[in-house]
N, C-alpha and C positions, 0 to 999 in steps of 0.2 A: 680448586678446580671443579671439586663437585658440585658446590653450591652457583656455579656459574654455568653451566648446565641445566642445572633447575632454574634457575630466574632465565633462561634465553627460552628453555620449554615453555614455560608460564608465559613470557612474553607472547611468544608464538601464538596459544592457543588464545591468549585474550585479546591479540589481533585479530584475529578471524571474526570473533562474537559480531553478531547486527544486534543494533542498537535502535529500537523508534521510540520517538518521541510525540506528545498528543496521545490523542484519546482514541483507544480501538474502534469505535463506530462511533459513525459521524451521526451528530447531535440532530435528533428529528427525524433520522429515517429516512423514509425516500421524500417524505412531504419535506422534511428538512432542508432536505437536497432541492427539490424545485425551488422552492421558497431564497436559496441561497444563490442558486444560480441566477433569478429571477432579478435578485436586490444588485449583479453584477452585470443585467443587460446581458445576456447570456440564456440560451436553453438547457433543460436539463440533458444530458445527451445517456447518461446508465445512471445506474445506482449498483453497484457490485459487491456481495456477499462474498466476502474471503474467507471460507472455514466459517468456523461455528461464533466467532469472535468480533471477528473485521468486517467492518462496512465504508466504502469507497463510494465519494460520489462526482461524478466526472461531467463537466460542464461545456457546453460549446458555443462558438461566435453565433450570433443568429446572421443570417443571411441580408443582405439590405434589399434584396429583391423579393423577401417574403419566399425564396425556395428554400426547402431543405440544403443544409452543408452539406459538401462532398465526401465524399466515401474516407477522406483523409480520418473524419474524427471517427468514424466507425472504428478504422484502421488502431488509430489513439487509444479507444479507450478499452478496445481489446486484447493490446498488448500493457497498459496498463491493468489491466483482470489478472492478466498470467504473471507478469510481477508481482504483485499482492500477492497470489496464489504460492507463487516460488518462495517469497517472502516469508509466509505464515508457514510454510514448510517447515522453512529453514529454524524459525522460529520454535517452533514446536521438537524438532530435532534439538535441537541446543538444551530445551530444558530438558529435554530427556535425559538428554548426554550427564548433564550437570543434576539431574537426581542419582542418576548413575554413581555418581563418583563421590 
């Protein structure tokens, strides 16, 4: 019965763990990042520094009237920023946790 307690804990806490996958910054930087969003017909819209590690680069539709997009992808790639951010948190707390123990 004991050992079926420890494998449901164990289960438990290695469901919670995040998991990513890919490379912590994005390849090239911010010139990177234009140059990528560029080759997709698309504008650079951020380039986002997550912690000391992670680099996010967030791209947008260009407009066919030659205006600026609407506030939507402002919206996008802001809430995209605090993701990452929560993320890299979360990330960093876990290793802690798991030097810890």
């Amino acid at each position: 019965m004991k050992i079926i307690g420890i494998f449901l804990s164990a289960t438990l806490v290695m469901g919670c763990a995040t998991t990513f996958y890919g490379a912590a910054e994005f390849p090239g930087g911010a010139s990177g990042c234009f140059e990528h969003c560029k080759s997709k017909r698309m504008k650079m819209s951020a380039f986002v520094y997550s912690g000391e590690y992670s680099t996010s680069c967030i791209c947008a539709p260009r407009s066919s009237d030659g205006a600026e997009a609407s506030d939507a992808g402002s919206t996008a790639a802001e809430s995209v920023a605090v993701m990452t951010a929560m993320r890299a948190r979360q990330q960093q707390a876990n290793s802690a946790n798991a030097q810890n123990h």
